[in-house]
LUMSEDO-46856 format. One record per atom (N, C-alpha, C): residue in three letters; atom name; x, z, y; residue number from 1. Coordinates in steps of 0.2 Angstrom, whole numbers, plus 5000, padded with zeros to 4 digits. Each point is the difference from the previous one (the first is absolute). Layout:
// residues N
  res  atom     X     Z     Y    n
  ala    CA     X     Z     Y  NUM
...
// end
This chain:
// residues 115
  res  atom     X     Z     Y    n
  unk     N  5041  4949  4974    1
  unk    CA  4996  4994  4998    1
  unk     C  4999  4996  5007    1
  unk     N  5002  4995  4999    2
  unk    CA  4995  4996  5007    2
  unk     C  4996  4994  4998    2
  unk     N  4996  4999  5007    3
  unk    CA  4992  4997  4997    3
  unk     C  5002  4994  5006    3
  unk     N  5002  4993  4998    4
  unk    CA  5000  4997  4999    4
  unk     C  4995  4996  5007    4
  unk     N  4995  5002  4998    5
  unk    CA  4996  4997  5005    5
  unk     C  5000  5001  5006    5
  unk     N  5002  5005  5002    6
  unk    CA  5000  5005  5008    6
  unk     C  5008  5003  5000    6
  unk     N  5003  4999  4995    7
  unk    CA  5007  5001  5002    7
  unk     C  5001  5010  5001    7
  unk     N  4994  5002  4997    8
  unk    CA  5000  5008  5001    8
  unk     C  5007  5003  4993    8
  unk     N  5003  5006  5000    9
  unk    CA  5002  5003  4996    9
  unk     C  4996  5004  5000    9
  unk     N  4999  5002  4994   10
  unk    CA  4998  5007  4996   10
  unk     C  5005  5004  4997   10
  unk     N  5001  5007  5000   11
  unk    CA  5003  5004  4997   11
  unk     C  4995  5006  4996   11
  unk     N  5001  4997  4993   12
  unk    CA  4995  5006  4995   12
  unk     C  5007  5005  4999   12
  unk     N  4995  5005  5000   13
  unk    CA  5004  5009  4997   13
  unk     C  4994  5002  4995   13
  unk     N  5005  5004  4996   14
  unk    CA  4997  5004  4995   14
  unk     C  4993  5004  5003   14
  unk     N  4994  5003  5000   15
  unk    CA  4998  5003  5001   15
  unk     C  5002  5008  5000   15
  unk     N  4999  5003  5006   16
  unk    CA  5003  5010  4998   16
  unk     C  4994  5003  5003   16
  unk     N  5000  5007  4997   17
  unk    CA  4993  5004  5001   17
  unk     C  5002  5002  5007   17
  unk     N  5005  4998  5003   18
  unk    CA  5005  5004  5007   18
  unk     C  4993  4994  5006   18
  unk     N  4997  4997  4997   19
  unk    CA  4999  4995  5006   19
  unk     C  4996  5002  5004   19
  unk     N  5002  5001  5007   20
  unk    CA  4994  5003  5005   20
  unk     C  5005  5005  5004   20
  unk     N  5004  5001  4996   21
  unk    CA  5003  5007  5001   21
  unk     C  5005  5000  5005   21
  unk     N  5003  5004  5004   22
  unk    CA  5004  5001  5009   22
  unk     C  5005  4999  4999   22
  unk     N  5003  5002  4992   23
  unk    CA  5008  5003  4999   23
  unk     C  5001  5003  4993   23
  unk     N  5007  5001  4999   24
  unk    CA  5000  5002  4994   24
  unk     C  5005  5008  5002   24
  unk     N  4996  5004  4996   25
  unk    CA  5005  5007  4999   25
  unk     C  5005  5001  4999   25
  unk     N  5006  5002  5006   26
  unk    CA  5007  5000  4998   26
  unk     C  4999  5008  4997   26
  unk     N  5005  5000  4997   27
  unk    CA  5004  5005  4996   27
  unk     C  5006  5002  5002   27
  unk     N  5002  5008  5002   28
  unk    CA  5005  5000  5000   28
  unk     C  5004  5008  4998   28
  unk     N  5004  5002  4995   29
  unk    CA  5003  5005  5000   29
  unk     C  5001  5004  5007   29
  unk     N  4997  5006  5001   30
  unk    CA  5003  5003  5010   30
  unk     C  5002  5006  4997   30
  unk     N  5005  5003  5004   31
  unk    CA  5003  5007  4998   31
  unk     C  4996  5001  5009   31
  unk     N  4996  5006  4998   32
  unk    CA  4998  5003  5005   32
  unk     C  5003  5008  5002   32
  unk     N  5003  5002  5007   33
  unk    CA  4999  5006  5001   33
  unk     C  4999  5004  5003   33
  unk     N  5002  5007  5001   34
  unk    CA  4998  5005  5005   34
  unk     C  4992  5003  4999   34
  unk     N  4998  4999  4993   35
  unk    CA  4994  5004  4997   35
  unk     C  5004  5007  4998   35
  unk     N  4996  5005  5003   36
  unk    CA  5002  5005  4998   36
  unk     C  5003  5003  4995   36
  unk     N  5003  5002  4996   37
  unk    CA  4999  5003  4993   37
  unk     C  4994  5002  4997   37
  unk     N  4998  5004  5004   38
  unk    CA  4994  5007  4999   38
  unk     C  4993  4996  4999   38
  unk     N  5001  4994  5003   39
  unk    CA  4994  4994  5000   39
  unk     C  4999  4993  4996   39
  unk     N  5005  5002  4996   40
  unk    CA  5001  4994  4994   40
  unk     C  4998  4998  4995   40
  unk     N  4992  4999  4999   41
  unk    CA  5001  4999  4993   41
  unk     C  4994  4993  5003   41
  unk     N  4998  4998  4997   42
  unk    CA  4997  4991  4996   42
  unk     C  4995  4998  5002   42
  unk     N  4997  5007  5005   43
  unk    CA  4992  4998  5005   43
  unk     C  5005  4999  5007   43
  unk     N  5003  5003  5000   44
  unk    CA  5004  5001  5008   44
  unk     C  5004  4992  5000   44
  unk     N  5004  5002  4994   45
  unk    CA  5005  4991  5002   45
  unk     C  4995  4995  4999   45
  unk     N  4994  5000  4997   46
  unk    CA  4996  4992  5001   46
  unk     C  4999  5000  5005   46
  unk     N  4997  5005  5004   47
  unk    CA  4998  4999  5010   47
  unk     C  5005  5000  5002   47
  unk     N  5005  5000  5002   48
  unk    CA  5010  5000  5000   48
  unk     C  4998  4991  4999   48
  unk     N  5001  4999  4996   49
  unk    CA  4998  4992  4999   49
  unk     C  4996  4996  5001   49
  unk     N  4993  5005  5003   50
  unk    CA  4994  4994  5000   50
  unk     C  5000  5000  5009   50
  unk     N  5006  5006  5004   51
  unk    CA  5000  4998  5009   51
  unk     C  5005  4989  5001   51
  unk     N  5000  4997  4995   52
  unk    CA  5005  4996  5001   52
  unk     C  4997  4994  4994   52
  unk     N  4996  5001  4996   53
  unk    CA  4999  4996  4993   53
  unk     C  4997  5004  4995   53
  unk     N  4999  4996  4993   54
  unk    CA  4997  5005  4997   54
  unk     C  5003  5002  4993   54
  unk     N  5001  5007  4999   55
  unk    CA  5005  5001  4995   55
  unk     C  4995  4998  4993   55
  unk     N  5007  4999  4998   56
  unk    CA  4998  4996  4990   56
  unk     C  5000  5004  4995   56
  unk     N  5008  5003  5004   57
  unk    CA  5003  5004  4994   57
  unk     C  5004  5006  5005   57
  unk     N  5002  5006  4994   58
  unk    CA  5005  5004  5003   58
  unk     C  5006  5001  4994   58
  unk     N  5006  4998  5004   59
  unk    CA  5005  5002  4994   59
  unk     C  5002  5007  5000   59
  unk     N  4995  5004  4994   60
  unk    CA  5001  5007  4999   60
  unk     C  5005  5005  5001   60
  unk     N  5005  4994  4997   61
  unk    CA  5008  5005  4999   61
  unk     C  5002  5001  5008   61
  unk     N  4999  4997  5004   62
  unk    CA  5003  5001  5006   62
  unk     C  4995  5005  5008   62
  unk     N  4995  5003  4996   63
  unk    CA  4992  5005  5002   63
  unk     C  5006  5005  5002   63
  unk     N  5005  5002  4997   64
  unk    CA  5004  5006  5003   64
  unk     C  5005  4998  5002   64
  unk     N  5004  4995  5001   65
  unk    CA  5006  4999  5003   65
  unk     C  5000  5002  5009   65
  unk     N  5005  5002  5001   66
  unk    CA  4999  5003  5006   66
  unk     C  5000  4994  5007   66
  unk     N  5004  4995  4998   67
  unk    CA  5000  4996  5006   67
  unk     C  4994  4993  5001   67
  unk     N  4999  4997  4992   68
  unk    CA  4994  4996  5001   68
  unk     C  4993  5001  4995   68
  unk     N  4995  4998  5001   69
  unk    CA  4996  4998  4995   69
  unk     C  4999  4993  4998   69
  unk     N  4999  4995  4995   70
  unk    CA  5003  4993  4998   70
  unk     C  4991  5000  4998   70
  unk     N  4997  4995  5003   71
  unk    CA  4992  4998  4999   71
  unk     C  5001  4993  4997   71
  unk     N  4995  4998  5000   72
  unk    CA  4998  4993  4998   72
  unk     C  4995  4996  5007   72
  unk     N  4999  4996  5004   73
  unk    CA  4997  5003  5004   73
  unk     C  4997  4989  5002   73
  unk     N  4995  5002  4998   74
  unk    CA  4996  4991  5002   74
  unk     C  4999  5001  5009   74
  unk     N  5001  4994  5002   75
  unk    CA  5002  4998  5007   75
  unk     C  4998  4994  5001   75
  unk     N  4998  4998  5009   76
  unk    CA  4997  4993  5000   76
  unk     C  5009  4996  5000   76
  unk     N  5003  5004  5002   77
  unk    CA  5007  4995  5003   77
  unk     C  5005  5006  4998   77
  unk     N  5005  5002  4992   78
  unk    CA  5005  5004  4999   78
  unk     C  5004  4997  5004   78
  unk     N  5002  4996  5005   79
  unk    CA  5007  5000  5004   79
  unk     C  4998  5004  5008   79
  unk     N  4995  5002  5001   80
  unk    CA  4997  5002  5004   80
  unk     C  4994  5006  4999   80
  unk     N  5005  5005  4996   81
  unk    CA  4996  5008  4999   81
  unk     C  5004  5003  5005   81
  unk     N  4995  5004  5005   82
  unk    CA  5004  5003  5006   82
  unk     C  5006  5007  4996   82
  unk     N  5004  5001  5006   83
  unk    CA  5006  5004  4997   83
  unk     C  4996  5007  5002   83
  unk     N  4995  5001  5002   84
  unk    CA  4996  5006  5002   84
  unk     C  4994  5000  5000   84
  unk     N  4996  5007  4999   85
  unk    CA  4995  4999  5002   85
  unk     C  4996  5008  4999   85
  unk     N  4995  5001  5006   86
  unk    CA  4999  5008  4999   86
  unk     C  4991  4999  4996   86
  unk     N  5004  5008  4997   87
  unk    CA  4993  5004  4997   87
  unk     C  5001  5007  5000   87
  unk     N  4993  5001  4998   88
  unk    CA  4999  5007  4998   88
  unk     C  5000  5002  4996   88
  unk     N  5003  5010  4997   89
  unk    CA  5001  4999  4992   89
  unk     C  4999  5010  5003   89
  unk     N  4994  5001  4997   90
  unk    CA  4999  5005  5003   90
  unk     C  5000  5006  5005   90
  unk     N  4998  4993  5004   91
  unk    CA  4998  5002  5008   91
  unk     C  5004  5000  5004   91
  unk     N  5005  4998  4997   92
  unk    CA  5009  4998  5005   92
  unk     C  4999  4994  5000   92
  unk     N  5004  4996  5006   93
  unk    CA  5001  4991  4999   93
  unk     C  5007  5000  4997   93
  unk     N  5001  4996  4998   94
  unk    CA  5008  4997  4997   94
  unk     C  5001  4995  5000   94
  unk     N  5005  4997  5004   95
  unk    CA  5002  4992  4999   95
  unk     C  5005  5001  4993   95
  unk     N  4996  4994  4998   96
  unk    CA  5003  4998  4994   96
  unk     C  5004  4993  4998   96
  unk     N  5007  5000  4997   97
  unk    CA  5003  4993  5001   97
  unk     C  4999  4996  4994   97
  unk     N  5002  4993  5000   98
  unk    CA  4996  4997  4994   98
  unk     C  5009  4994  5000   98
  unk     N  5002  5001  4994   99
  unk    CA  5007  4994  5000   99
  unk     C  4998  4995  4995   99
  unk     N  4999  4994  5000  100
  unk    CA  4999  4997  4995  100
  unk     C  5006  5000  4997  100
  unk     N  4999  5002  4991  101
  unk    CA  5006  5000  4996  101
  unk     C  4998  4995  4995  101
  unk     N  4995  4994  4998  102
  unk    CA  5001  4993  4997  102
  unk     C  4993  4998  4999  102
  unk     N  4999  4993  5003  103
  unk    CA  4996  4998  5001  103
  unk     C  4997  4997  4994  103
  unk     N  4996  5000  4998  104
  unk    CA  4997  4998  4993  104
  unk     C  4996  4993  5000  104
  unk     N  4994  4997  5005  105
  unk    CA  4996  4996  4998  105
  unk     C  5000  5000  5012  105
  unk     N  5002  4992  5001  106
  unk    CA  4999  5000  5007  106
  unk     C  4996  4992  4999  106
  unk     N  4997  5001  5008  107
  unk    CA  4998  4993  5003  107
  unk     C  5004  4994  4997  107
  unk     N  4997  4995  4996  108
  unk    CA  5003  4995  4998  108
  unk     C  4998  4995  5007  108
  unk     N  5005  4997  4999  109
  unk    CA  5002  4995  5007  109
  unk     C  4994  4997  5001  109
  unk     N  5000  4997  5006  110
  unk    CA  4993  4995  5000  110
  unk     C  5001  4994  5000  110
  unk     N  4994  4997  4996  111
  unk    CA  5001  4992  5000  111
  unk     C  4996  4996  5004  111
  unk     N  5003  4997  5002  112
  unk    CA  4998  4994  5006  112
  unk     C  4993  4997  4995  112
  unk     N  4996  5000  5006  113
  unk    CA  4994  4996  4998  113
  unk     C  4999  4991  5001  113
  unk     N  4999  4994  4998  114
  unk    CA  4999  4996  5007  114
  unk     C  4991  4997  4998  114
  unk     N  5000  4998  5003  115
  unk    CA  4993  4997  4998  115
  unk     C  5002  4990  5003  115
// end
């Protein structure tokens, strides 16, 4: 819209409950590994998940496969979840690898302001 008098432009947008907000939660499928066996199960891979972002989800079926575990994992930046990172899983450290295997919801691009 422009206003005529002063030669300003206005741009209206829809109102969003996001207003205020830093950033939007990417999403991303990660196959994590080198969790132990013996130490696998759904309290263990969420903190597995919570050294890098925050887990959402666990894909069950993949709880026993031997080479990864497949999480669901919210993140400020999925193209930039580290490829490691160390914890503790009963009193032992373990680094643990994170691959991203399909990014579901990312930073939407930024839009140019001008006043």
């Amino acid at each position: 819209m422009n206003v005529k008098s002063c030669g300003a432009v206005i741009n209206l947008r829809k109102w969003s409950e996001s207003v205020g907000a830093k950033g939007v939660l990417n999403v991303a499928w990660v196959n994590v590994s080198n969790i132990p066996l013996d130490k696998r199960h759904e309290k263990n891979i969420a903190y597995v998940g919570s050294l890098v972002g925050v887990t959402l989800e666990i894909d069950k079926s993949t709880i026993n496969r031997p080479e990864s575990v497949r999480i669901k994992l919210g993140c400020r930046d999925a193209e930039d979840i580290p490829a490691s990172a160390e914890g503790v899983l009963g009193g032992h450290f373990y680094d643990f690898f994170y691959s991203v295997d399909k990014i579901l919801i990312k930073n939407p691009p930024r839009e140019r302001i001008g006043v």
